[in-house]
N, C-alpha and C positions, 0 to 999 in steps of 0.2 A: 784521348791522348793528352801527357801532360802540356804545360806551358813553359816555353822558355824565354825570361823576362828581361832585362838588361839594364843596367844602370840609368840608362839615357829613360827608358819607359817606367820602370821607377819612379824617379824625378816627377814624371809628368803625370804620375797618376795622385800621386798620396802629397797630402797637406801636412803641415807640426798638428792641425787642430786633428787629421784624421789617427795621427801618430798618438796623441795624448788619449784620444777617446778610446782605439783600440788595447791600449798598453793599461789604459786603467778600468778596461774589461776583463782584461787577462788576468787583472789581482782581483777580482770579484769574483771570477771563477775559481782562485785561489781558494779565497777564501771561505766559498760554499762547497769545498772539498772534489772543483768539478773539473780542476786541472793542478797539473803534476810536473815539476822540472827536476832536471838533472843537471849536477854542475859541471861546469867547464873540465874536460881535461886535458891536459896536455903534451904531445910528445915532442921531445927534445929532439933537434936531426942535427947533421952537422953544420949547416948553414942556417938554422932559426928553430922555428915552433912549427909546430901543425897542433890546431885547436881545434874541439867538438864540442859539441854542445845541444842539448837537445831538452822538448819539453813535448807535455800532450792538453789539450784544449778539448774534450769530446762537450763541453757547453759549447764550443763553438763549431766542432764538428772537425777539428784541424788536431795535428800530430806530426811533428817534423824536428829535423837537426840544420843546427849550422856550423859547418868545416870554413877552416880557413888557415892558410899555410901563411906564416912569417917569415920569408927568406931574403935574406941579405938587406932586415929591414921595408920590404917590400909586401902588405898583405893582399890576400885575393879572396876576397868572400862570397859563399854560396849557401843558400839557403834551401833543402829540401822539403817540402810543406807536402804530406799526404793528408789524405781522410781520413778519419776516425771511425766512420760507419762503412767501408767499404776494404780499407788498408791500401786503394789506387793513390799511387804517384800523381797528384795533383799539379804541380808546379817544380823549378826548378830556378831559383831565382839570384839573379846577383844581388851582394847584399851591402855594399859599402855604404849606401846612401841611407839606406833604409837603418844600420845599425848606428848611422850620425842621430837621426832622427829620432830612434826609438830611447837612445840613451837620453837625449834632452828632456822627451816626452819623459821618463822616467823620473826624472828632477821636477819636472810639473806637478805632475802629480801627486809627489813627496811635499811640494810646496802649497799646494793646495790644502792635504790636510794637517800640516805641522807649522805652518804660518801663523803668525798673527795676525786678525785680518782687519789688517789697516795700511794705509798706502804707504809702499815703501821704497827704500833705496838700496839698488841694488847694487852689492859688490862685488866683481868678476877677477877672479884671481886664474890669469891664465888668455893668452888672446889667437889660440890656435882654430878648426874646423868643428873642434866640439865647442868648442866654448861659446859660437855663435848658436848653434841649435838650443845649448844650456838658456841662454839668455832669452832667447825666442820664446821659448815654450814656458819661462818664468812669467813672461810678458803676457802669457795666452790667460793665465791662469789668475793672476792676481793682479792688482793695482800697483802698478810701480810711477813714483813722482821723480826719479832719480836714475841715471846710471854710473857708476865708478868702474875702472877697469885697470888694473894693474901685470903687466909683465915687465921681465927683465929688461928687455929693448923698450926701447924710447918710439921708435920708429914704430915696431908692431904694436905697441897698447895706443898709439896715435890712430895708423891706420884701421882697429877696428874702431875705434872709436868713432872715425869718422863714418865709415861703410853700415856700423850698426845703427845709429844713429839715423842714418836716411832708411834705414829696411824695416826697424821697428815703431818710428817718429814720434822716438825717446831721448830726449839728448842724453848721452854720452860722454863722460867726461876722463879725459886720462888722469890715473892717479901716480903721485909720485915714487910713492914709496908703497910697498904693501902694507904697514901698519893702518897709515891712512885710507887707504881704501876698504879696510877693515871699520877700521873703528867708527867711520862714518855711516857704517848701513847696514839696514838691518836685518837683508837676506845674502848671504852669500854663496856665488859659483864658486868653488874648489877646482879648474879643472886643467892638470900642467903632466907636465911628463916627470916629474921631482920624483928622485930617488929619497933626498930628503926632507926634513916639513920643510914649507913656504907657510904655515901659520901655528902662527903660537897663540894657544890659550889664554893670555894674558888681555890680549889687544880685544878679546870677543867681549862687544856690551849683552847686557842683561837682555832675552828678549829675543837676542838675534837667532835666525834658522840659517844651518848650515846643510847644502847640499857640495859632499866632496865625491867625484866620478872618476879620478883621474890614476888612483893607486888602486888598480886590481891585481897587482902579485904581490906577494910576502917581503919582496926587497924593495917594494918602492911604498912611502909615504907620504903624505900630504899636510898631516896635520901632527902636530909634537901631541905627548901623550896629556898635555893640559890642556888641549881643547878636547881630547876627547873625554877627559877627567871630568870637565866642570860640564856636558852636556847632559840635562838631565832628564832628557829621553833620546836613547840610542834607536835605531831605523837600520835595515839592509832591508836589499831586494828579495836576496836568500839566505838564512840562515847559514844552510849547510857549503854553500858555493865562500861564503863572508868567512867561515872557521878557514877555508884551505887559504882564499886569496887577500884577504883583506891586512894589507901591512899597518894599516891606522888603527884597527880595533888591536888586533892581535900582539903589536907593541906595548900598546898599551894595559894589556890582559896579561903578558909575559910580565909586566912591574907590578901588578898588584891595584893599577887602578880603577878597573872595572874590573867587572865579573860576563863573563857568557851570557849568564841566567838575565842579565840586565837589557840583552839585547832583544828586539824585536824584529817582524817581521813587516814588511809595508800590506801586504796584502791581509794580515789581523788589526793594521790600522784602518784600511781604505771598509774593513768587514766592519768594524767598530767594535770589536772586541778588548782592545787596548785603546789608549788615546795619542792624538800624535803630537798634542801636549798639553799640559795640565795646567798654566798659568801664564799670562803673557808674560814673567820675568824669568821661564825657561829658555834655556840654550838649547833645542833641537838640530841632533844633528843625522843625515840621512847617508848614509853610505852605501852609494852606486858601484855595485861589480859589473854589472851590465851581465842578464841570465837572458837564457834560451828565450823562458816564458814570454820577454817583450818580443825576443826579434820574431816570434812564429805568433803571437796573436797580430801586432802588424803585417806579417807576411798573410796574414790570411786575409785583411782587407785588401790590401794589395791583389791579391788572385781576383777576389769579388771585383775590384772595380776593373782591373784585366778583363774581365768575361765582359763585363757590362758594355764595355767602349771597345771590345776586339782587339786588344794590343796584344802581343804577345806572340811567339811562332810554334807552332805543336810541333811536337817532337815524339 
């Protein structure tokens, strides 16, 4: 009988480290041909969205979708995880926790192989639920000597500052302005609700990696078409998911600044087939749609440590 899993037992099974390692197995089966996503789609209702999404894992021996309805602003996620070898309904899982996590972990990983590797400072443009897991799983994966943090309120870029501060035992510092918190570091979180840019190409030093997760529809932005002009190696999660949703590349593709052919894949970087950058005074930038592939390779550690510790109610 499947499992049915809950936000609460979630929480208390999976770590950011178990979140980075599974999500960056799921781009290695990617990229050895041994797993397959599909992109997000989406249907319009009169009060929101309802979203699906789906990928398959048979390296990992998992195949599943995740729905979730947007109504009156309000999401509710679930995760279907079956088997690959069998086609049984495996699990049945909430998933709001688990897609805070897996997006961060998605930015690790990106950070891991398009970084410079040398200790750095990081810059967080954006002080919301992702922006902490963003910063966590930065933290996991590389040397940080620094934190900068930038949103529009005074009060909220304070108060993470302080809360992240004590959870990763990194000082954190509130930045004033977004330029400054740019121009001082030399990895940056991207991750705000902006219909339009919050960074301009101008402020990015030579060197610096950008991870932006925050613009996955066509009408919302993160970045003006000069940062993504002057990055001289472009990243998504999905190719094909980046062409529908990505308003940062696609603006910038609509002017003439870049080309498609110029984007890459994260899982032909993590394969080594391409590089995730070519010289420390590239501007790497990684642009997070957030696809199936992560939330069901995590979903599928998630079941494994379910079984292991008996959590979960069969259904």
């Amino acid at each position: 009988m499947p499992l049915y899993l809950t936000e609460a037992e979630v929480d208390q099974l999976i770590t950011m480290q178990d979140a980075i390692e599974s999500v960056e197995a799921g781009f290695e089966a990617m990229s050895n041909g041994e797993a397959a996503n599909l992109p997000r789609q989406r249907l319009r209702l009169p009060a929101g969205v309802f979203n699906i999404m789906s990928a398959a894992i048979p390296a990992m021996g998992v195949m599943g979708l995740k729905a979730y309805g947007v109504v009156k602003g309000r999401p509710t996620f679930h995760i279907q995880l079956s088997s690959t070898e069998t086609g049984e309904l495996l699990a049945i899982i909430e998933a709001s926790r688990l897609g805070q996590l897996r997006t961060g972990a998605a930015s690790g990983v990106a950070t891991k192989y398009m970084a410079r590797d040398v200790p750095s400072i990081i810059g967080v443009i954006g002080s919301g639920n992702q922006a902490q897991t963003q910063l966590e799983a930065v933290c996991r994966v590389h040397q940080v000597s620094g934190v900068k943090v930038f949103s529009r309120t005074a009060d909220r870029r304070e108060s993470f500052a302080e809360e992240m501060s004590a959870r990763i035992g990194i000082q954190v510092s509130p930045a004033e302005t977004t330029e400054s918190c740019v121009s001082e570091s030399d990895i940056l979180l991207v991750i705000t609700g902006a219909s339009e840019p919050v960074l301009n190409g101008e402020w990015i030093p030579s060197g610096t990696h950008i991870n932006a997760a925050g613009a996955n529809s066509p009408n919302r932005r993160e970045l003006d078409v000069g940062a993504v002009h002057r990055s001289n190696v472009i990243v998504v999660d999905d190719i094909d998911q980046a062409r529908i949703e990505c308003g940062d590349i696609n603006h910038a593709v609509d002017g003439g600044f870049v080309r498609w052919e110029q984007v890459r894949a994260l899982s032909d970087v993590i394969g080594g087939t391409t590089p995730g950058r070519n010289s420390d005074d590239d501007i790497t930038l990684f642009e997070s749609q957030g696809v199936a592939l992560e939330d069901i390779a995590l979903a599928a550690r998630v079941y494994q440590l379910a079984i292991e510790q008996s959590k979960g109610v069969n259904i």
